[in-house]
C-alpha positions as CSV (number, residue, x, y, z in Angstrom):
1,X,0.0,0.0,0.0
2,X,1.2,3.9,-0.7
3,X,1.9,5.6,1.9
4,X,0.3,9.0,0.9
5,X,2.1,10.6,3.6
6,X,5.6,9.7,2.9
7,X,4.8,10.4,-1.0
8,X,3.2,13.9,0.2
9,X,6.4,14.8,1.8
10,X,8.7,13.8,-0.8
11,X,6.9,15.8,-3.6
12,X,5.3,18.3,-1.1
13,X,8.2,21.0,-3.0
14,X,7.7,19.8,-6.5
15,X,3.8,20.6,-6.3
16,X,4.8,24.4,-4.8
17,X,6.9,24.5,-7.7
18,X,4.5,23.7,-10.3
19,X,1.7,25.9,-8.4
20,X,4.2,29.1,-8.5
21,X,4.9,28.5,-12.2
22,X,1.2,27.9,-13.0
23,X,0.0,31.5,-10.5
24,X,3.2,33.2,-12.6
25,X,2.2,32.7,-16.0
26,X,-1.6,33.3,-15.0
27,X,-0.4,36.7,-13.8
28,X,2.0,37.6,-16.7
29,X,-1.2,36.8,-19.2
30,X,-4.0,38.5,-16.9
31,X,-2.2,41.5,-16.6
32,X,0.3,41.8,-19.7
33,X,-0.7,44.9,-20.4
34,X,-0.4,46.2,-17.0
35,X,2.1,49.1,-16.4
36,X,5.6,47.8,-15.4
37,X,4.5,44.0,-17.4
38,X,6.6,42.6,-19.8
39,X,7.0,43.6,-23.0
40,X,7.9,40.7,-25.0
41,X,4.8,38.6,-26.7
42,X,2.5,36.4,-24.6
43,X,3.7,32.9,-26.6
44,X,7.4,33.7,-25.4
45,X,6.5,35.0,-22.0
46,X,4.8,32.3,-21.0
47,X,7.3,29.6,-21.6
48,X,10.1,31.5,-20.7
49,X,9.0,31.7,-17.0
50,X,8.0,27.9,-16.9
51,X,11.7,27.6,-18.2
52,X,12.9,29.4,-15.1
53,X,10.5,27.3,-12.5
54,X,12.2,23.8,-15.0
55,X,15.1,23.4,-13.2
56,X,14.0,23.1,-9.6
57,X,12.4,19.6,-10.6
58,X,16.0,18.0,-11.0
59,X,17.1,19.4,-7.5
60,X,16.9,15.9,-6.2
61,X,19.7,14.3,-9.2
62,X,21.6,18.0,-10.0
63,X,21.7,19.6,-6.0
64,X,24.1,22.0,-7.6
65,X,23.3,22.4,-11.5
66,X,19.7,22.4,-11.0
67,X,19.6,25.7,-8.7
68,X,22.7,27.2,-10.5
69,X,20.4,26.8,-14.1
70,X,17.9,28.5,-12.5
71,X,19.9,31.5,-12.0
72,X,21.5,31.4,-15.1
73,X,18.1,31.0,-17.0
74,X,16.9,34.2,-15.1
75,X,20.1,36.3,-15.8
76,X,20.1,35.3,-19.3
77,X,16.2,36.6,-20.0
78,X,16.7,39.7,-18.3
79,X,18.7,40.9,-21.3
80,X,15.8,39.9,-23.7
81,X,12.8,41.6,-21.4
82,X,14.4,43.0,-18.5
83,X,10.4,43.5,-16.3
84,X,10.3,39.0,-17.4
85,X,12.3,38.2,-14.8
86,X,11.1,40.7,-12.1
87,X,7.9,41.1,-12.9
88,X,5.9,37.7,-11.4
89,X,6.2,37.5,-7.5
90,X,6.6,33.8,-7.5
91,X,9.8,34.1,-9.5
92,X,11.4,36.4,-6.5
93,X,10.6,33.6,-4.3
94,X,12.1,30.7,-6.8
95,X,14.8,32.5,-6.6
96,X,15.3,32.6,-2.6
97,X,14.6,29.1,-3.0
98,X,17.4,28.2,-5.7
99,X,19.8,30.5,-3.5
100,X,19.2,28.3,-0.2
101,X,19.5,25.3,-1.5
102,X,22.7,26.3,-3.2
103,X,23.4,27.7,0.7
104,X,22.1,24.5,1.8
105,X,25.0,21.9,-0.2
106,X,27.0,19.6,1.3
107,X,29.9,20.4,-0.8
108,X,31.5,23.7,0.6
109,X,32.9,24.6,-2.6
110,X,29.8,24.4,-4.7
111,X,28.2,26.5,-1.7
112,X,30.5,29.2,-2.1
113,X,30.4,29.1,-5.8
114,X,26.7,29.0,-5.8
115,X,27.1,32.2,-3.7
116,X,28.8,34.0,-5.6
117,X,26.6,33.2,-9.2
118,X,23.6,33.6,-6.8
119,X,24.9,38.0,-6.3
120,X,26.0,38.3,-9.8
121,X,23.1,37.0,-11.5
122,X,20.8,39.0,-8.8
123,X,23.3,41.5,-10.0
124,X,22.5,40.9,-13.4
125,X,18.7,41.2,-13.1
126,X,18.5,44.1,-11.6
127,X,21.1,45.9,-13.7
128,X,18.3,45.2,-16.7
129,X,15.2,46.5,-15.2
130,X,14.0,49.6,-16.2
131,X,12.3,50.2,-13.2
132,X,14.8,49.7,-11.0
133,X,15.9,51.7,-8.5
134,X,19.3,52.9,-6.8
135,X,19.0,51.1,-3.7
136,X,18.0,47.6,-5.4
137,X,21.2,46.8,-6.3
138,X,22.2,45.9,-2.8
139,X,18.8,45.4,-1.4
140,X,18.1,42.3,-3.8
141,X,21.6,40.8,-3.9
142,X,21.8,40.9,-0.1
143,X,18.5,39.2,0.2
144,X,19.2,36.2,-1.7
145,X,22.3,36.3,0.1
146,X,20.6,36.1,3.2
147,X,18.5,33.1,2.0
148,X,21.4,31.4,0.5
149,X,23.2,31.9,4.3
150,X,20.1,30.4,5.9
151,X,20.6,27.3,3.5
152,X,23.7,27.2,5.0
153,X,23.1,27.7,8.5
154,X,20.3,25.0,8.2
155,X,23.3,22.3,6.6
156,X,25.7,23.3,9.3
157,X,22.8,22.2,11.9
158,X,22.1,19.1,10.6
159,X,25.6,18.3,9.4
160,X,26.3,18.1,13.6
161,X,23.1,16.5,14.2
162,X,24.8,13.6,11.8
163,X,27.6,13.4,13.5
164,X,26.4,13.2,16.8
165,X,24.2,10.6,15.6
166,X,27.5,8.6,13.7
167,X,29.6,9.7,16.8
168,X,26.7,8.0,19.6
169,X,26.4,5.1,17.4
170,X,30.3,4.8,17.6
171,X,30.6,5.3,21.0
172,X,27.2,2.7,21.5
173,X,29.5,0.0,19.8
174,X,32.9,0.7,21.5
175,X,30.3,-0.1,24.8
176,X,29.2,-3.1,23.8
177,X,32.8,-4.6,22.4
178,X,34.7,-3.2,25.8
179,X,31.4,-5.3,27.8
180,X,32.1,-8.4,25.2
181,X,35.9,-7.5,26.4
182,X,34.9,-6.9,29.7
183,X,32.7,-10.5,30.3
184,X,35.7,-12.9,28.2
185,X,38.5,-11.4,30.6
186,X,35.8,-12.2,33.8
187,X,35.1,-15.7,32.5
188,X,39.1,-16.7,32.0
189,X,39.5,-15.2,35.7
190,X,37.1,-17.0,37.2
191,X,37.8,-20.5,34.9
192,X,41.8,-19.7,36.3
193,X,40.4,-19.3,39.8
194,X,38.1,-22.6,39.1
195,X,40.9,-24.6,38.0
196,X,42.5,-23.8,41.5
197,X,39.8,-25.1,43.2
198,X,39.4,-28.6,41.4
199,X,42.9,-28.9,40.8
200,X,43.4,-29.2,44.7
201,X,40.2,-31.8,45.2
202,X,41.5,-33.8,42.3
203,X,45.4,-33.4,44.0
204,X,43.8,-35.1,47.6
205,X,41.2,-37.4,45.5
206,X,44.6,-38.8,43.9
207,X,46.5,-38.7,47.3
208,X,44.0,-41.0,49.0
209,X,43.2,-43.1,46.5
210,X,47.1,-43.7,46.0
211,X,47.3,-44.3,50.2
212,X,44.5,-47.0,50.3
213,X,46.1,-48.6,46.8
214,X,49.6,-48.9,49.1
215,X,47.6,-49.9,52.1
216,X,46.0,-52.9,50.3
217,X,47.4,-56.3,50.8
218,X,48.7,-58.1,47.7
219,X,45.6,-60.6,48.1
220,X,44.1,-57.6,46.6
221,X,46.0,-57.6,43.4
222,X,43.4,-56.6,41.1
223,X,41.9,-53.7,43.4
224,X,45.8,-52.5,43.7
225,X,45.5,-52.5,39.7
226,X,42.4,-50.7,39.6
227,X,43.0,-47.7,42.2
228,X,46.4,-47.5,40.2
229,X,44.5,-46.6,37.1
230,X,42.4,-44.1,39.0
231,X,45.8,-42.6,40.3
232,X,47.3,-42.5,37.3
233,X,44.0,-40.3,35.1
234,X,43.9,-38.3,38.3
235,X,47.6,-37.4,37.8
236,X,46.5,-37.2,33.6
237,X,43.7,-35.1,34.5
238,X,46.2,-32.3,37.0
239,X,48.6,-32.7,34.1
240,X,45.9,-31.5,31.3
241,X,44.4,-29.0,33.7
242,X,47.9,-27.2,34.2
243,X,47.9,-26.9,30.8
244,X,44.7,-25.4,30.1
245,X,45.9,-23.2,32.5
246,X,48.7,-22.0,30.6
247,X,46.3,-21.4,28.0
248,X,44.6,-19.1,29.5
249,X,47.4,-17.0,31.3
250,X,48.4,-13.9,30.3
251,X,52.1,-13.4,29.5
252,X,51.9,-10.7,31.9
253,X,49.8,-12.9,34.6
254,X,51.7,-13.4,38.0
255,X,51.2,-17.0,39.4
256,X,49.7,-17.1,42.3
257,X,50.7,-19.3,45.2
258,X,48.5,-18.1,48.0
259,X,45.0,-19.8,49.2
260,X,42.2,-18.8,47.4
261,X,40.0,-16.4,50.2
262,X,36.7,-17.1,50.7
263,X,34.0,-15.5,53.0
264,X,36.2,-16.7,56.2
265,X,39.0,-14.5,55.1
266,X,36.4,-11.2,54.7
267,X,37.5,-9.6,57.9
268,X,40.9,-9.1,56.3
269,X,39.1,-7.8,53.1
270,X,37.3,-5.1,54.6
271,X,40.3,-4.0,57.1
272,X,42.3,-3.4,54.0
273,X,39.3,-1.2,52.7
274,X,38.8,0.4,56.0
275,X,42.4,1.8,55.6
276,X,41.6,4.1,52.8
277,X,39.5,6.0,54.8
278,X,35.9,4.4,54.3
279,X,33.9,2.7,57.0
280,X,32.7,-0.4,56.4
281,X,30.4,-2.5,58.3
282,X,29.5,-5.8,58.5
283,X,26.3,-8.1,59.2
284,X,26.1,-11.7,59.3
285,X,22.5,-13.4,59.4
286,X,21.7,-17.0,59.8
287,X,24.3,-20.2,60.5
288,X,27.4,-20.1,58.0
289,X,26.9,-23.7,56.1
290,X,29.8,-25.2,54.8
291,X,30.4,-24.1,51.3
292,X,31.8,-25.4,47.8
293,X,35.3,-23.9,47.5
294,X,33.9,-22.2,43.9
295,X,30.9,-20.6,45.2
296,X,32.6,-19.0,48.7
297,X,35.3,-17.7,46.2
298,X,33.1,-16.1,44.3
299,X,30.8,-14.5,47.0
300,X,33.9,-12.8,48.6
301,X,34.7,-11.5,44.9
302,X,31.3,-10.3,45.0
303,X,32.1,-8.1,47.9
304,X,35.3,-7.3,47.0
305,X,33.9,-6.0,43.5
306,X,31.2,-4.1,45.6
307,X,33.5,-1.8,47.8
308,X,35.9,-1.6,45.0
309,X,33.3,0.1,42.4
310,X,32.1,2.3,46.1
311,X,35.9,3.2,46.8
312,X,36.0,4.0,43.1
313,X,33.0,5.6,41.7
314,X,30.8,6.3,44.7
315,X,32.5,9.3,46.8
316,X,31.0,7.3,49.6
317,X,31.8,7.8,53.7
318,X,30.2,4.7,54.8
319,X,29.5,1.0,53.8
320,X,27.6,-1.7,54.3
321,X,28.1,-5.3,53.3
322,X,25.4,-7.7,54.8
323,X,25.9,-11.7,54.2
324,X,22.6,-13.7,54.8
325,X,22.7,-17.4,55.2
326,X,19.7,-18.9,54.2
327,X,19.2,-22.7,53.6
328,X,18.8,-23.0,50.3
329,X,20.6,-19.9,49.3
330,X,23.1,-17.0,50.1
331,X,22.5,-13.5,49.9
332,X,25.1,-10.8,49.3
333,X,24.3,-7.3,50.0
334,X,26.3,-4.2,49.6
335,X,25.6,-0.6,50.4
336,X,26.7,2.8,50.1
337,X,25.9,6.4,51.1
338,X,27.6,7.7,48.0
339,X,26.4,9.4,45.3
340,X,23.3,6.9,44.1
341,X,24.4,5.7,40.9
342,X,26.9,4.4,38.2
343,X,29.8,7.0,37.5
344,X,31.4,5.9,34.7
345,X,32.1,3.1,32.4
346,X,34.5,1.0,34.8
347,X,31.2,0.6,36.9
348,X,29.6,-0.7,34.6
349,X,32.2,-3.4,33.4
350,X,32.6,-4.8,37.4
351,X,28.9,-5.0,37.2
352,X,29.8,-7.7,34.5
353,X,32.4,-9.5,36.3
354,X,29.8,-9.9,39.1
355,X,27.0,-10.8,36.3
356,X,29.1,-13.6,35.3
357,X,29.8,-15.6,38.4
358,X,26.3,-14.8,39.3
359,X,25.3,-16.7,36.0
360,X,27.6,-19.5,36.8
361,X,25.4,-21.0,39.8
362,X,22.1,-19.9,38.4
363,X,21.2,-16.8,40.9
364,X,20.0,-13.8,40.7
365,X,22.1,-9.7,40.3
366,X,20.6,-6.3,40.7
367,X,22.1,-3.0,40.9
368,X,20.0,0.4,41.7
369,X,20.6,3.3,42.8
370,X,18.7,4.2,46.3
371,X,16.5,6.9,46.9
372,X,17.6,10.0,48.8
373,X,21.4,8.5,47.9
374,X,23.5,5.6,47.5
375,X,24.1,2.6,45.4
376,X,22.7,-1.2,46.5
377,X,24.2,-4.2,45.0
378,X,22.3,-6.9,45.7
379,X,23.5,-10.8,44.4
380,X,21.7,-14.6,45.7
381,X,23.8,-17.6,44.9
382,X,21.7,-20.8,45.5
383,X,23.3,-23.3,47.1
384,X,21.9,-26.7,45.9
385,X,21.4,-25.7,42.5
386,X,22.3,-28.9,41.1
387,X,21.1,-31.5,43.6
388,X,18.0,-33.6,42.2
């Protein structure tokens, strides 16, 4: 189906056009004998104005040409009936419309040199009417001049408009690579801190498995044989680990030979924080469950990613971080009496990191900024998520 509207726009100029070149040679044959009408015959009058309206139909394929023509069409009758050119209002305002869309090119050059035929040819016109007067030849120059200017003006606008839009799109797709960035770097941390974790149970799975194998009498020859197979993938299985964690170290990657912390080791987290000036409180609720080695490491990352974005982005004094043991689950809870919101785009991208573990054992994120001040980030890790 048509849409009349979008066709109404597109030709809305085109039907003004052929209206004022219709209303001009109506008024050059109605009143050709008026005082001040030109003096040439009606069958060359007549076509000669349509010939100056003719050119504004190819605006859309000749920006440049097609306004320039009209000018030069205009100039050219005004030596053959100097009142042809002036005479018809709607010709003035053809004219102011040729001059801003010369104003109104992309090209700077073409603008200027539409500028400059748009005064001389004004120029021209006005030098060739008899009843001109003194003050007409900078009166009508500077007028299309004006118009050609507001053409310009007009380009200028939406020329920053377009960048803007090109420079937000930019910037909206340099957000989401640094996030895709941001969430590959958080997943190879947390797979290196992973590998940790079950690299050690596998390390005392194979320990004990190799002391009941040498604590087997030799009756047992064919359970000796069997745990010896187990010991040896185990020992496979931390060689193969190792190096898939090669693979995903950095060059510039330090190993690390301390314990992984965990929620026990919290107390030294927030004294560290506390030393940079902010207070930090915290609240414990319910009876601390034992907890899988991955999903305590990544509820004190959780916290530590929480006072690091308050430290850096909140401008806070105080801080809250509330751990709640429930049976089923385990809440995280930090708090701030900052300024209430993200501050920037590092924020955003520790938002991520947390996201990501989050994701790993199916719980639940939000972030929001509180009201009357402060920033709440809020995280619940389910702790049988896999037991059926």
């Amino acid at each position: 189906m048509v849409d009349l509207r979008a066709l109404g726009r597109r030709h809305a100029f085109d039907v003004l056009v052929l209206l004022a070149a219709a209303e001009s040679s109506v008024e050059v044959a109605l009143r050709h004998n008026a005082a001040g009408a030109p003096r040439t015959t009606l069958w060359f009058v007549i076509p000669a104005i349509l010939a100056i309206f003719a050119p504004l139909f190819a605006r859309r394929r000749a920006p440049f040409a097609a306004p320039a023509t009209l000018w030069i069409v205009a100039a050219t009758l005004s030596f053959i009936d100097g009142r042809l050119v002036v005479f018809p209002i709607a010709v003035f305002v053809a004219g102011m419309a040729a001059a801003f869309l010369l104003g109104n090119l992309t090209d700077g050059f073409q603008a200027r040199v539409g500028l400059v035929l748009v005064v001389a040819a004004a120029a021209v016109v006005t030098s060739n009417d008899p009843a001109r007067s003194a003050d007409e030849f900078i009166s009508l120059p500077v007028l299309f001049a004006i118009a050609w200017t507001l053409g310009l003006t007009l380009r200028a606008r939406s020329g920053q408009a377009e960048d803007a839009e090109v420079r937000a799109t930019r910037a909206e797709g340099e957000r989401e690579t640094t996030a895709r960035i941001a969430v590959a770097e958080e997943r190879a941390r947390i797979a290196r801190e992973l590998h940790d974790i079950v690299a050690h149970s596998i390390s005392v799975m194979v320990l004990q498995v190799g002391a009941v194998r040498h604590g087997l009498p030799d009756s047992l020859a064919d359970d000796k044989q069997a745990l010896g197979d187990v010991e040896r993938a185990g020992r496979g299985a931390l060689t193969e680990m190792r190096r898939l964690l090669g693979a995903m170290r950095h060059e510039a990657d330090d190993i690390d030979l301390t314990p992984q912390p965990g929620l026990a080791t919290l107390e030294l987290l927030l004294d560290e924080v506390r030393r940079t000036g902010l207070r930090v409180e915290l609240e414990t609720e319910g009876e601390p469950a034992s907890l899988p080695g991955s999903l305590d490491l990544s509820a004190y990352r959780i916290v530590q990613e929480g006072l690091t974005n308050v430290l850096k982005h909140a401008h806070a004094a105080q801080a809250a971080v509330k751990i709640v043991h429930a049976p089923n689950e385990l809440r995280i809870e930090v708090r701030d009496d900052g300024r209430g919101g993200p501050a920037g785009p590092g924020l955003g991208h520790g938002l991520v990191g947390v996201g990501e573990r989050v994701k790993i054992y199916g719980g639940e994120m939000g972030a929001e900024a509180l009201h009357g001040g402060g920033f709440l980030l809020r995280a619940r890790l389910p702790l049988q998520r896999d037991d059926r």
